[in-house]
LOVOMI-842039 format. One record per residue (C-alpha): x, y, z. Coordinates in steps of 0.5 Angstrom, whole numbers, plus 2048, in hexadecimal, padded with zeros to 3 digits. Last residue first. Example, Ala and Ser with C-alpha at 12.3 -4.5 7.8 and 13.67 -1.06 7.14 Angstrom:
81B7FE80E
8197F7810
//
This chain:
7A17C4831
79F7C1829
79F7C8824
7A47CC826
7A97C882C
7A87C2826
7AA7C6821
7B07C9825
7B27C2827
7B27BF822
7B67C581E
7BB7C4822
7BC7BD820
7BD7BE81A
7C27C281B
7C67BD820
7C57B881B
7C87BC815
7CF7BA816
7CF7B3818
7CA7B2812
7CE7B580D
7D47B080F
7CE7AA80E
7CE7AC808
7D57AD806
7D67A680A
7D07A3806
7D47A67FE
7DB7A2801
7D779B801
7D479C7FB
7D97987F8
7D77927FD
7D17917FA
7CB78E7FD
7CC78B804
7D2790804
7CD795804
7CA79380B
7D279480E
7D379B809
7CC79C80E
7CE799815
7D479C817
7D37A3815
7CD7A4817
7C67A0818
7C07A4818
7C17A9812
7C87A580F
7C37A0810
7BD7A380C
7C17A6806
7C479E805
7BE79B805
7BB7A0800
7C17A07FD
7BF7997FB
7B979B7F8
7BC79E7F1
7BA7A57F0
7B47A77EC
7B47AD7EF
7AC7AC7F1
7AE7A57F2
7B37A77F7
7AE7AC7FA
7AA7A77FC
7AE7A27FE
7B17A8804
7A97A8805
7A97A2807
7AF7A180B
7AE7A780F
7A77A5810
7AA79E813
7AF7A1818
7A97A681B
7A47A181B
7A979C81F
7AB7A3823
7A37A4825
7A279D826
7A779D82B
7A47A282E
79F79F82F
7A179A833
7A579E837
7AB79B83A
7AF79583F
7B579283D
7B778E838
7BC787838
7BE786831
7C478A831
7C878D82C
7CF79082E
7D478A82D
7D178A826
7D4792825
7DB78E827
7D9789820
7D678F81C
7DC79281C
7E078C81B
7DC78A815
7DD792813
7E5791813
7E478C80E
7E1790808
7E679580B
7EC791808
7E878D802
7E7795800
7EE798802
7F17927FE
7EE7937F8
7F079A7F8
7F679A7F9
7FA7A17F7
7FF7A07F3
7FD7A87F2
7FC7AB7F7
7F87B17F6
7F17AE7F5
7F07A87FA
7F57AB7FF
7F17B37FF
7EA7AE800
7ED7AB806
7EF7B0809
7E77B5808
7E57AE80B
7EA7AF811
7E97B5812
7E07B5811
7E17AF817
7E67B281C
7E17B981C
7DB7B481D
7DF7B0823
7E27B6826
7E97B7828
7EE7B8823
7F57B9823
7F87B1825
7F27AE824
7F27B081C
7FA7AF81D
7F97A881F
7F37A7819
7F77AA814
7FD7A5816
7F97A0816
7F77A080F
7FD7A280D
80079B810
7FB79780C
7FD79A806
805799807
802791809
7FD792803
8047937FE
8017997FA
7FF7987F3
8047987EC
8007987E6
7F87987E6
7F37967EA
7EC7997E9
7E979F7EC
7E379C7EF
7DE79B7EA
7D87A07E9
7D27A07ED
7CC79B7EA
7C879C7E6
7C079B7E9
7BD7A17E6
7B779D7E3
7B379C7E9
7AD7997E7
7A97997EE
7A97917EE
7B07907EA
7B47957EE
7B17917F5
7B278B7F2
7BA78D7F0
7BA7907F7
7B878A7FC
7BF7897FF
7BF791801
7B878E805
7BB788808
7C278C80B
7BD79280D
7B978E811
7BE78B815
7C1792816
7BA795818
7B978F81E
7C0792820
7BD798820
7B6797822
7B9794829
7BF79882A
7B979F82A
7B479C82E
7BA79B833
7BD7A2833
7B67A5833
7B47A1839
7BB7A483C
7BA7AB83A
7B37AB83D
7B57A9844
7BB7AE842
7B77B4841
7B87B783B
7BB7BF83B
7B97C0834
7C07C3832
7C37BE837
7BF7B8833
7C17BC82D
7C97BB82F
7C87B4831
7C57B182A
7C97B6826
7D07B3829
7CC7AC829
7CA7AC821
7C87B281C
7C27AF819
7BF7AA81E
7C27AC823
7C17B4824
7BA7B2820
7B97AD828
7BC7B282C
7B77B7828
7B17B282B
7B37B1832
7AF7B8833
7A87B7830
7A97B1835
7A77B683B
7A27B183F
79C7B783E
79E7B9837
7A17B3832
79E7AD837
7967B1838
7967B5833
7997B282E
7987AB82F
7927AC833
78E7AF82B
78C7B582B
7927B9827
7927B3821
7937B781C
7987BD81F
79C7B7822
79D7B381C
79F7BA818
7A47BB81F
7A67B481F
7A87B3817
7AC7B9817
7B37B7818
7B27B1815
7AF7B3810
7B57B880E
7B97B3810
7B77AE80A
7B57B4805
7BD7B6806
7C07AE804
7BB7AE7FF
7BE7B57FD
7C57B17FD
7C37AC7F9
7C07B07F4
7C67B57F3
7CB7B07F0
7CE7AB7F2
7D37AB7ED
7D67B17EF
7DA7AC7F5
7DD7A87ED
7E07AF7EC
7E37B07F3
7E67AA7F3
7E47A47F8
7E879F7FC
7EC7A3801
7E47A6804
7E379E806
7EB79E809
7EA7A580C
7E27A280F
7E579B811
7EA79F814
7E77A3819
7E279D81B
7E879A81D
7EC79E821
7E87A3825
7E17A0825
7E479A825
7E879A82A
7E379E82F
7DE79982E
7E3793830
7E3797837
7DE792839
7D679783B
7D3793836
7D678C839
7D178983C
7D178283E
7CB77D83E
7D077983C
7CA776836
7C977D835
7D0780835
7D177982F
7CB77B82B
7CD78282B
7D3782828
7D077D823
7CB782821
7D078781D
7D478381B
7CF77F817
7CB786815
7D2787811
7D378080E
7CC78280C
7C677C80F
7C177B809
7C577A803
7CB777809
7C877280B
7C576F804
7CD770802
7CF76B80A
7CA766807
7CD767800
7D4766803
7D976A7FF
7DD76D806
7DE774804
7D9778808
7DB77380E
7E277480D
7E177C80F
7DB77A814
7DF776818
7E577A819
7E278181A
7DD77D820
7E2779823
7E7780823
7E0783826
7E077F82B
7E677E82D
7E678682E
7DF786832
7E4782836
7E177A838
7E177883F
//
């Protein structure tokens, strides 16, 4: 039978020559399939059509531990502080209008529609009110928020586990949106005349003698061994080896930058291609209704975070890349970036660091508005 790690070296290295095969059949594939949303979907087939389950594989552990460790030193090794201010503060308040929404969107909603069965009768007799703040922990601040807010709310585990399923749904149902949507971002500047559209500053360039790529490579391994070694919390690891990374990309002289980006561009194919192992086309058992009201949620968040992007004039492509470091984190949102621009790669894993840092908060106020003004 076929390891989760067969198949993800098959997906890495399928994906990887696809992208570089000139066929025009294979190109029409790929401006509508990313290489990285291949990787992540090719996994998934291949579980579905074995009928096996490989969310639980230990693969996860690796990639959690090694491999999404060093695509974020590598990405954040590819960036200089200066061109990082090129991002500017209208990204970053988008990103922030984004979570606010999030946060609040169920608590305005419910106050507005507090008649209605979904709120009186799922949200407040069944105790669906209480799978909320989970959702908010996830969404912005990723698993770690996600279990902690479900301790604070004390969510009982029927509901948590609907929660649970809901939520893989529509993210992954998210990603594939947001991959199509950041493709659209020269037709949503021109239809809402945006005329911030430039775009960051360059990557350092290149320039005398550069680090050997194995002697880089090597580096960007030690840091992570030793990040493993002394560390012990994923969102702890994260901010480290991100701050490490940034010290490499500004203090080290013949550092090498192109190498550091092409490296962490693939090492986001292969986290996408173990998060693939996870996705699963079979669901469970849930509220309708409340699914409704998780699909309204998610869509609301996308259109008002629009709409702030054109009250800021700011291009439309940080309006995806904003939301899925919201929603998505850290694998998922430099991953939907690359699908436009893998020099912007490094500003969605610092969003999508702020995310995992405020996820928690976010998520308390949740719960404090909901306990006031919902229950």
């Amino acid at each position: 039978m076929l390891t989760p790690w067969l198949i993800s070296i098959f997906t890495v290295f399928a994906v990887y020559f696809l992208d570089r095969w000139e066929n025009r059949h294979i190109k029409s594939l790929f401006d509508w399939i990313p290489a990285i949303l291949l990787a992540y979907i090719i996994p998934a087939i291949i579980s579905y059509l074995l009928n096996v389950d490989y969310s639980q594989s230990e693969i996860h552990d690796y990639s959690k531990d090694y491999f999404i460790p060093l695509a974020i030193i590598a990405v954040m090794s590819s960036l200089s502080l200066s061109q990082l201010k090129a991002i500017g503060w209208k990204p970053i308040a988008l990103f922030v209008a984004g979570s606010m929404f999030i946060a609040m969107f169920p608590v305005l909603l419910g106050i507005g529609l507090l008649d209605t069965e979904l709120i009186s009768k799922t949200l407040i007799d069944e105790g669906y009110w209480k799978g909320i703040p989970p959702i908010v922990g996830s969404w912005i601040g990723g698993s770690t928020s996600q279990l902690v807010l479900k301790e604070l709310v004390e969510c009982p585990e029927n509901i948590f586990l609907s929660v649970l399923v809901m939520d893989n749904i529509l993210v992954n149902i998210w990603t594939i949106l947001m991959f199509q949507t950041i493709k659209k971002s020269g037709f949503l500047n021109s239809r809402f005349n945006i005329s911030d559209v430039a775009m960051p500053e360059e990557m350092r360039t290149d320039s005398g003698s550069k680090m050997a790529p194995l002697l880089c490579a090597l580096v960007l391994l030690g840091c992570v061994f030793l990040g493993n070694l002394i560390i012990g919390s994923f969102i702890v690891k994260v901010v480290v080896l991100s701050v490490v990374g940034l010290l490499l990309s500004n203090f080290v002289r013949q550092w090498n930058f192109s190498f550091a980006l092409k490296a962490g561009a693939i090492l986001i194919i292969v986290v996408m291609a173990v998060l693939g192992l996870k996705l699963q086309f079979a669901t469970l058992g849930f509220d309708i209704s409340f699914l409704g009201f998780l699909i309204v949620w998610l869509l609301g968040h996308f259109i008002f975070m629009m709409i702030i992007a054109k009250l800021l004039n700011v291009n439309m492509a940080w309006v995806p890349i904003a939301s899925m470091a919201n929603v998505g984190g850290i694998a998922t949102a430099p991953a939907v970036t690359a699908a436009y621009e893998k020099k912007w790669m490094p500003h969605a894993i610092v969003l999508a660091i702020l995310s995992m840092a405020t996820g928690t908060f976010w998520g308390m106020l949740t719960i404090y508005l909901l306990q006031h003004f919902l229950v």
